[in-house]
MIDOGU-698781 format. One record per atom (N, C-alpha, C, O): residue in three letters; x, y, z. Coordinates in pm, whole numbers. Each point is the difference from the previous one (the first is absolute). Layout:
BEGIN
REC / ala / X / Y / Z
...
% end
This chain:
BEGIN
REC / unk / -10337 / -562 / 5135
REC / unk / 110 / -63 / 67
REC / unk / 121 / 91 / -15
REC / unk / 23 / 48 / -111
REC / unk / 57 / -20 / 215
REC / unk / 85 / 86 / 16
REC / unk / 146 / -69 / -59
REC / unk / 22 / -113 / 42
REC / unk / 61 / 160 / -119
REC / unk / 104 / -78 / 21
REC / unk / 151 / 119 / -32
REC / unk / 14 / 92 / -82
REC / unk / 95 / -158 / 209
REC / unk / 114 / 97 / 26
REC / unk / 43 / 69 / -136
REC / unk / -56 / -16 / -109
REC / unk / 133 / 71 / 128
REC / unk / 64 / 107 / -134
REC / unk / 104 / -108 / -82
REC / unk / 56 / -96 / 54
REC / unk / -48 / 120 / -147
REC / unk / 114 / -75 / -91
REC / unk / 65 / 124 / -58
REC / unk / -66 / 91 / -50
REC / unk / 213 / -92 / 61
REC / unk / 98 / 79 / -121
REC / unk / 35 / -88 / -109
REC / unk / 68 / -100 / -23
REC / unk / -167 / 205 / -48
REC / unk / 24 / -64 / -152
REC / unk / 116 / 92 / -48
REC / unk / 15 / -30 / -118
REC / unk / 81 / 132 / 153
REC / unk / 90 / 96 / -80
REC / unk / 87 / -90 / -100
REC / unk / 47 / 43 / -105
REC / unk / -28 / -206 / 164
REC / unk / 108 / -75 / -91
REC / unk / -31 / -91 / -104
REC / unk / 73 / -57 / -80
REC / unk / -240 / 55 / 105
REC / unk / -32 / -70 / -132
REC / unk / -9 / 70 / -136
REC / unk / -48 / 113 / -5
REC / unk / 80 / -159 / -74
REC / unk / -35 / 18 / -140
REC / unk / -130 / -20 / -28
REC / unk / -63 / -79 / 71
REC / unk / -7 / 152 / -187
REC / unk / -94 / -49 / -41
REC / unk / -120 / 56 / 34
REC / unk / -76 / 74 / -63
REC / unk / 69 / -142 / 222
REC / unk / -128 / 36 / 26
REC / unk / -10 / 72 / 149
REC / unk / -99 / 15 / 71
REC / unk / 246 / 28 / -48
REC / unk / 36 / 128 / 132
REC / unk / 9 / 111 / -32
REC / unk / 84 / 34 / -84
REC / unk / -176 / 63 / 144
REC / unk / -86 / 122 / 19
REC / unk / -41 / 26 / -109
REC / unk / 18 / 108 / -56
REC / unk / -99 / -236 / -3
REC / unk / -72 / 60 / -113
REC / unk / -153 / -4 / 54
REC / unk / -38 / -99 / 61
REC / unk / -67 / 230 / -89
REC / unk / -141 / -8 / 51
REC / unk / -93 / -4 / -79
REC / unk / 4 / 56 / -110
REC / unk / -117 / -134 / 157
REC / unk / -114 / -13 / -138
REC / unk / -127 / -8 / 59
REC / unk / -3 / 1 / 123
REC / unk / -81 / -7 / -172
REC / unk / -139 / -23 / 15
REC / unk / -57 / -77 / -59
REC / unk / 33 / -27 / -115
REC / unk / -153 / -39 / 186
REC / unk / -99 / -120 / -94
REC / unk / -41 / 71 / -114
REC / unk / 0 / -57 / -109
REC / unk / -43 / 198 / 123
REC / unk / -33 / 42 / -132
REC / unk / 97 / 19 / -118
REC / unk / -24 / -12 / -120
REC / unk / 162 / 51 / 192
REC / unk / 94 / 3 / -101
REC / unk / 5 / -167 / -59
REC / unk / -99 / -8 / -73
REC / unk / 139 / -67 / 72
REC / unk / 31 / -137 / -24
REC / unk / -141 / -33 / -102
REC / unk / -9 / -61 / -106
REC / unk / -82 / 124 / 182
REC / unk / -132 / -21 / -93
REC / unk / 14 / 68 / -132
REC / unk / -33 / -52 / -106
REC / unk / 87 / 178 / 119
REC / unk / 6 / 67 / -133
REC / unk / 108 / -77 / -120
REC / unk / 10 / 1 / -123
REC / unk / 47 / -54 / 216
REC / unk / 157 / -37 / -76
REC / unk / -74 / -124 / -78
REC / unk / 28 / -30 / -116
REC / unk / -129 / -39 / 200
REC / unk / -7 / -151 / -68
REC / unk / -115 / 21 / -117
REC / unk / -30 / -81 / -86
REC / unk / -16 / 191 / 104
REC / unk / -102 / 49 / -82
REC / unk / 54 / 59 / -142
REC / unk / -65 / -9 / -104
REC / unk / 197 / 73 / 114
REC / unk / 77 / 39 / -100
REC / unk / 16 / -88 / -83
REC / unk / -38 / -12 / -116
REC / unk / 126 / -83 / 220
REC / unk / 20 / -121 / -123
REC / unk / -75 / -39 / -100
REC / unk / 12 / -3 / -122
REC / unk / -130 / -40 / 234
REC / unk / -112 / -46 / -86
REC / unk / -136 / 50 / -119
REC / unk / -98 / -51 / -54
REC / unk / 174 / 185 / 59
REC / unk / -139 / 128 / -79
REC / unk / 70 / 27 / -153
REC / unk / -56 / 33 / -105
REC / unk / 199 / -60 / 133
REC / unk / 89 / 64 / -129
REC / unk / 66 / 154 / 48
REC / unk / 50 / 78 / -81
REC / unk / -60 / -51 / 234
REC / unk / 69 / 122 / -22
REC / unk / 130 / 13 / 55
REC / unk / 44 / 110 / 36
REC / unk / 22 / -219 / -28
REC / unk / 167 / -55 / 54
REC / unk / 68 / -87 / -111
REC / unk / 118 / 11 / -33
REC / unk / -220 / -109 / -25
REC / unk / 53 / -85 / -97
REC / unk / -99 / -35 / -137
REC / unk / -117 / -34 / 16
REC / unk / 168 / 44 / -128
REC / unk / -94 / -40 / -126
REC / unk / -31 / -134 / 49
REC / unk / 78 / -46 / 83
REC / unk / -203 / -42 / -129
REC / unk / -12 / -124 / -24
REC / unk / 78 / -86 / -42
REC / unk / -23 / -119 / 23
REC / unk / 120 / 154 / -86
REC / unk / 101 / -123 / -40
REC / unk / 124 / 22 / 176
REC / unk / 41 / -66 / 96
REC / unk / -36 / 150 / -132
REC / unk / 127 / -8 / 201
REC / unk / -76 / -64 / 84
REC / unk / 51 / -93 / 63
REC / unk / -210 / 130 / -38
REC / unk / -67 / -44 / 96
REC / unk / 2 / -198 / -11
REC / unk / 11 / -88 / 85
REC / unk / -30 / 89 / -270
REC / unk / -35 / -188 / 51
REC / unk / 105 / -51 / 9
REC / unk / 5 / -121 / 21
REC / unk / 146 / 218 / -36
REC / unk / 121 / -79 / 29
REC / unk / 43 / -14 / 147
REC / unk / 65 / -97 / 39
REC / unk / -104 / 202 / 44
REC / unk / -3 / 2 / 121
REC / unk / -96 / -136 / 53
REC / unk / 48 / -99 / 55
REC / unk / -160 / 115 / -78
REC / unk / -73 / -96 / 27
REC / unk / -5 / -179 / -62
REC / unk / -93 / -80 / 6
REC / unk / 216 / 64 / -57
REC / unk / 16 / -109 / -48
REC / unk / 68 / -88 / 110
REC / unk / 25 / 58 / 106
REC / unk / -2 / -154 / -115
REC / unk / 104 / -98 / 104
REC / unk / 147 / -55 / -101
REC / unk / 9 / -88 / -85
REC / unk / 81 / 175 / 136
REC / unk / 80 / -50 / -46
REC / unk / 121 / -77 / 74
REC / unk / 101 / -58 / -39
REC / unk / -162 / 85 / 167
REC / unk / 85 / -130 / 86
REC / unk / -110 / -103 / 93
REC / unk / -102 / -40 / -56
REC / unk / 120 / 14 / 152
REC / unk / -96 / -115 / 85
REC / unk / 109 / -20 / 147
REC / unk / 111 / -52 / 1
REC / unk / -186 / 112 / 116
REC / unk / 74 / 52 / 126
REC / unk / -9 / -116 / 87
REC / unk / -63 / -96 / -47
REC / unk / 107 / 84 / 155
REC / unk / -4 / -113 / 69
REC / unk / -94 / -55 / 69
REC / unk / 13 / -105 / 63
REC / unk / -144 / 193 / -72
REC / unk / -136 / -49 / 43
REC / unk / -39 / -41 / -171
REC / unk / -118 / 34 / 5
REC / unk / 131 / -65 / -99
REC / unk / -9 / -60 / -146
REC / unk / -120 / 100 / -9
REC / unk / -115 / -44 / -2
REC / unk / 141 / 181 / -2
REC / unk / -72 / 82 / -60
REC / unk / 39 / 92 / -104
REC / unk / 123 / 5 / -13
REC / unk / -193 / 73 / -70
REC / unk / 74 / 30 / -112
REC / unk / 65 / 159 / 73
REC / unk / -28 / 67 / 99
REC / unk / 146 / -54 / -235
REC / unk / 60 / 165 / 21
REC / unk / -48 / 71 / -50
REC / unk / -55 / -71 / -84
REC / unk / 14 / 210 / 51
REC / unk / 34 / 26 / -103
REC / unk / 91 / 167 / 4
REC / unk / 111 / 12 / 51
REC / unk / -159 / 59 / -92
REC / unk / 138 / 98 / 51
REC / unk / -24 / 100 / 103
REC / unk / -30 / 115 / -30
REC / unk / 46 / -165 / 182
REC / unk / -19 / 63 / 107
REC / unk / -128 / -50 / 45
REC / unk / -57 / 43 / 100
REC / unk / 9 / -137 / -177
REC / unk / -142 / -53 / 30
REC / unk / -14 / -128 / 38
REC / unk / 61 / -63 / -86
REC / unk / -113 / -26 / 179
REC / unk / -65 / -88 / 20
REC / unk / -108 / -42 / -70
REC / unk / -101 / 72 / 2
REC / unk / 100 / -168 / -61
REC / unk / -121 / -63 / -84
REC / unk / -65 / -138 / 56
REC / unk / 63 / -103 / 22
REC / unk / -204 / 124 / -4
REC / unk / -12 / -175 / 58
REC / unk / -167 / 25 / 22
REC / unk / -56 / 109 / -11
REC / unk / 14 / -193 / 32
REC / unk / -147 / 6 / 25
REC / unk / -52 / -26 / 99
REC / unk / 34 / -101 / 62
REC / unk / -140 / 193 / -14
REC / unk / -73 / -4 / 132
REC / unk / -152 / -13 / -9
REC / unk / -72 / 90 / -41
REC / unk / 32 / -202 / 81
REC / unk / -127 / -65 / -2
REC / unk / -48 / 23 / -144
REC / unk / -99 / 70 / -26
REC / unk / 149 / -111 / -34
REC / unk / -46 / -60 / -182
REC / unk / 46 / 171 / -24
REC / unk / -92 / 68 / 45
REC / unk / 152 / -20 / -74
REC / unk / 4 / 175 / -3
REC / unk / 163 / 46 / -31
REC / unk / 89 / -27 / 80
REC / unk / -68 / 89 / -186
REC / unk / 160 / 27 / -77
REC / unk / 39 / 143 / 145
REC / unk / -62 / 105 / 14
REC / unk / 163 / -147 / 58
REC / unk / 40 / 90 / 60
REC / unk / 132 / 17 / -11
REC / unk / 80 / -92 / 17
REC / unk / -38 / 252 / -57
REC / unk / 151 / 44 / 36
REC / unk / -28 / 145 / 101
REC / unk / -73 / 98 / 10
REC / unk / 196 / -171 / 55
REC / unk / 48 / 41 / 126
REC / unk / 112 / 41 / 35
REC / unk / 87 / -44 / -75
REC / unk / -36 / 133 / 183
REC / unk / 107 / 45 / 38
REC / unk / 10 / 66 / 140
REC / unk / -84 / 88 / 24
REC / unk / 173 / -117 / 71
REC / unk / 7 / -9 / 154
REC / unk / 141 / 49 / 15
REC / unk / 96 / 7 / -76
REC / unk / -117 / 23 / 192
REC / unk / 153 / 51 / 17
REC / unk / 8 / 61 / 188
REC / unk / -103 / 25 / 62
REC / unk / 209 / -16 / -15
REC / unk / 40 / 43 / 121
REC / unk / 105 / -77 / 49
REC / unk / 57 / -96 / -51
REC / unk / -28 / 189 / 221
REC / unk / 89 / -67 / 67
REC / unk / -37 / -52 / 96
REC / unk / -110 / -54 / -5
REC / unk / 197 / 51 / 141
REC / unk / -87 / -82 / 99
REC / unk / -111 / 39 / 87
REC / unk / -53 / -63 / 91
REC / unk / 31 / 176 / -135
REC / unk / -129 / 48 / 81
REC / unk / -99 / 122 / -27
REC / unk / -57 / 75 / 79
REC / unk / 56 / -82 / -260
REC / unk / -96 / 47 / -74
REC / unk / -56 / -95 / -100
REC / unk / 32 / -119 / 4
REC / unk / -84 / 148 / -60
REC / unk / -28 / -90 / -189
REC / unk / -133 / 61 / -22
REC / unk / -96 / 21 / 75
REC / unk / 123 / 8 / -231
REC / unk / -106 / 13 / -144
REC / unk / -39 / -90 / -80
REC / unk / 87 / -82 / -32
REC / unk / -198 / 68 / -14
REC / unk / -11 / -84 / -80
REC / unk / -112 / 31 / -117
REC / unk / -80 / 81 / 48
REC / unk / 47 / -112 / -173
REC / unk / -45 / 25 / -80
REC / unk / -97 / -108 / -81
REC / unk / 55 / -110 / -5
REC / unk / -138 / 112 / -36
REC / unk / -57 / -102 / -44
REC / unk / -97 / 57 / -109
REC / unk / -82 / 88 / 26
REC / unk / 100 / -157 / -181
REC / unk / -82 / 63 / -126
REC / unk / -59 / -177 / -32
REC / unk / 59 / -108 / 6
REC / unk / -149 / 132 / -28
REC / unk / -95 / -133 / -45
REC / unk / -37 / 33 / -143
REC / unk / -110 / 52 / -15
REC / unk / 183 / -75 / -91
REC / unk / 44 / 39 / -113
REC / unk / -136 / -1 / -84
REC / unk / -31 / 103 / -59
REC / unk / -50 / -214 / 52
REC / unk / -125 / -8 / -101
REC / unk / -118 / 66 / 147
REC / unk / -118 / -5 / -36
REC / unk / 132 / 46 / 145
REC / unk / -145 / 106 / -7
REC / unk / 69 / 105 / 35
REC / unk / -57 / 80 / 73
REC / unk / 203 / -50 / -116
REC / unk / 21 / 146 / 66
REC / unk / 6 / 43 / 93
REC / unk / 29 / 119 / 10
REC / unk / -46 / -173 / 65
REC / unk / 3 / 51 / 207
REC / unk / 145 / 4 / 67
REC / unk / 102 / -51 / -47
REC / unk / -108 / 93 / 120
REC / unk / 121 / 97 / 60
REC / unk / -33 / -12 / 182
REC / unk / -99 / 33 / 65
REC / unk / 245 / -101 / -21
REC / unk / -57 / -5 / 165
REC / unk / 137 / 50 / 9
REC / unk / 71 / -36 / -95
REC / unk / -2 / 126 / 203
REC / unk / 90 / 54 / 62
REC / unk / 25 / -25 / 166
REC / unk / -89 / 25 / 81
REC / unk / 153 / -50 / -61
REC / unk / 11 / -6 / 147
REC / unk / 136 / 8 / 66
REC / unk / 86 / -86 / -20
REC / unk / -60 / 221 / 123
REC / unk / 115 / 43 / 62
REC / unk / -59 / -34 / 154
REC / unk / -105 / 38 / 52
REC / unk / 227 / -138 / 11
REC / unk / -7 / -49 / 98
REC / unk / 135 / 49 / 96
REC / unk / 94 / 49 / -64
REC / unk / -77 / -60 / 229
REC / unk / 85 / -4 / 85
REC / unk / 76 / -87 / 19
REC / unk / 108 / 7 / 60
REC / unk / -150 / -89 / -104
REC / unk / 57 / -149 / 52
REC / unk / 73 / -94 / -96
REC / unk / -37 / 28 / -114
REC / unk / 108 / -108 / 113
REC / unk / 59 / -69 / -90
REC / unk / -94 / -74 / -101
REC / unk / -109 / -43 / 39
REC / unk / 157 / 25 / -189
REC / unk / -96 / -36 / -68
REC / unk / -87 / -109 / 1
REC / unk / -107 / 15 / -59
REC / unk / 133 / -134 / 119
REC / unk / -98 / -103 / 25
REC / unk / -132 / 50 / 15
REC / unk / -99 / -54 / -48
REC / unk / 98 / 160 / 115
REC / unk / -181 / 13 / 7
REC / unk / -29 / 95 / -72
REC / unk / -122 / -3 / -17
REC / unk / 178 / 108 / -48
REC / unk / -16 / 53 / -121
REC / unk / -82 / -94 / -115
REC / unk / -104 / 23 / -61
REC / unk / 180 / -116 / 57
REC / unk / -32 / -76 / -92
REC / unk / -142 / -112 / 42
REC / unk / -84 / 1 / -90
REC / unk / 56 / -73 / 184
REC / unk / -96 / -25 / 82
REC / unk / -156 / 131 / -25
REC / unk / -111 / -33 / -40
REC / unk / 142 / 135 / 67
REC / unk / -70 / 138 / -27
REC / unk / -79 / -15 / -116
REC / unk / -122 / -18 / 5
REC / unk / 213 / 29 / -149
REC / unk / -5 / 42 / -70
REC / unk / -89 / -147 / -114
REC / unk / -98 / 15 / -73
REC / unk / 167 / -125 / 94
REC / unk / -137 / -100 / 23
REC / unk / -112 / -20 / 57
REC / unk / -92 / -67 / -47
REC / unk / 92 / 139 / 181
REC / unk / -120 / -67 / 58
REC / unk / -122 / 151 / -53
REC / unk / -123 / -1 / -3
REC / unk / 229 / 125 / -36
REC / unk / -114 / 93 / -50
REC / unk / -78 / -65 / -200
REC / unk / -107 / 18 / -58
REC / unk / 215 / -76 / 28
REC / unk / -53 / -12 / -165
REC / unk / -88 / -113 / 25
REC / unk / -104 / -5 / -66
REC / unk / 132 / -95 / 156
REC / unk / -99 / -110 / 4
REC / unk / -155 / 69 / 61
REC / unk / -94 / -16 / -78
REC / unk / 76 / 54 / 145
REC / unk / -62 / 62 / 63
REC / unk / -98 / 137 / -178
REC / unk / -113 / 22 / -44
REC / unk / 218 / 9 / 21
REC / unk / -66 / 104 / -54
REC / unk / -80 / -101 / -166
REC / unk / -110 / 26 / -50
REC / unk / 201 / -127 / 3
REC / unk / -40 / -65 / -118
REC / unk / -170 / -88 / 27
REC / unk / -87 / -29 / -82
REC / unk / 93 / 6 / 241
REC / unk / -96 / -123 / 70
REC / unk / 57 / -110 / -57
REC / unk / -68 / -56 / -86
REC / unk / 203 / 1 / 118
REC / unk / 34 / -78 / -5
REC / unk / 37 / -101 / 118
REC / unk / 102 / -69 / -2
REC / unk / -180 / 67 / 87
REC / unk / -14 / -44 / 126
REC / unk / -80 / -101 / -3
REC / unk / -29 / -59 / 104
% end
């Protein structure tokens, strides 16, 4: 699906910055191997220390909450006509990435219907 150009020059954050599924993969892999953070940063990151307005947990830069009986943290991001998203399923270790065109609703749609799909949780 084709979609028009966006100028991102005025956003912060996340204007003209470029990445790849594999990059994002490496990054979430860091976290999780010990070669970005010792085990004690990692379970503080991965803790909930707030609760967001879908009553899911925080924890630092992380989404915490569970997907089909399954500990998932997560992290998404874009503007109106890209989005990333990340997904670590904490007790088997798995790793789904997904860089989309389109605004995040179906990023996120995606990125469920691949883990359900991939767990046979259907």
């Amino acid at each position: 699906m084709s979609c028009p150009p966006y100028d991102t020059s005025s956003l912060f954050g996340s204007g003209n910055c470029y990445t790849t599924v594999g990059d994002l993969y490496r990054w979430n892999e860091g976290l999780h191997t010990g070669k970005l953070l010792n085990a004690g940063e990692l379970a503080k990151m991965l803790t909930s220390h707030a609760v967001t307005v879908y009553n899911e947990g925080s924890g630092y830069g992380i989404v915490l909450r569970e997907f089909n009986g399954r500990r998932l943290a997560s992290n998404a991001g874009g503007p109106d006509d890209y989005s990333s998203i990340s997904y670590r399923f904490l007790d088997d270790n798995v790793t789904f990435v997904a860089i989309g065109n389109q605004w995040m609703e179906y990023i996120f749609d995606i990125a469920n219907q691949v883990s359900t799909i991939f767990f046979g949780d259907e």
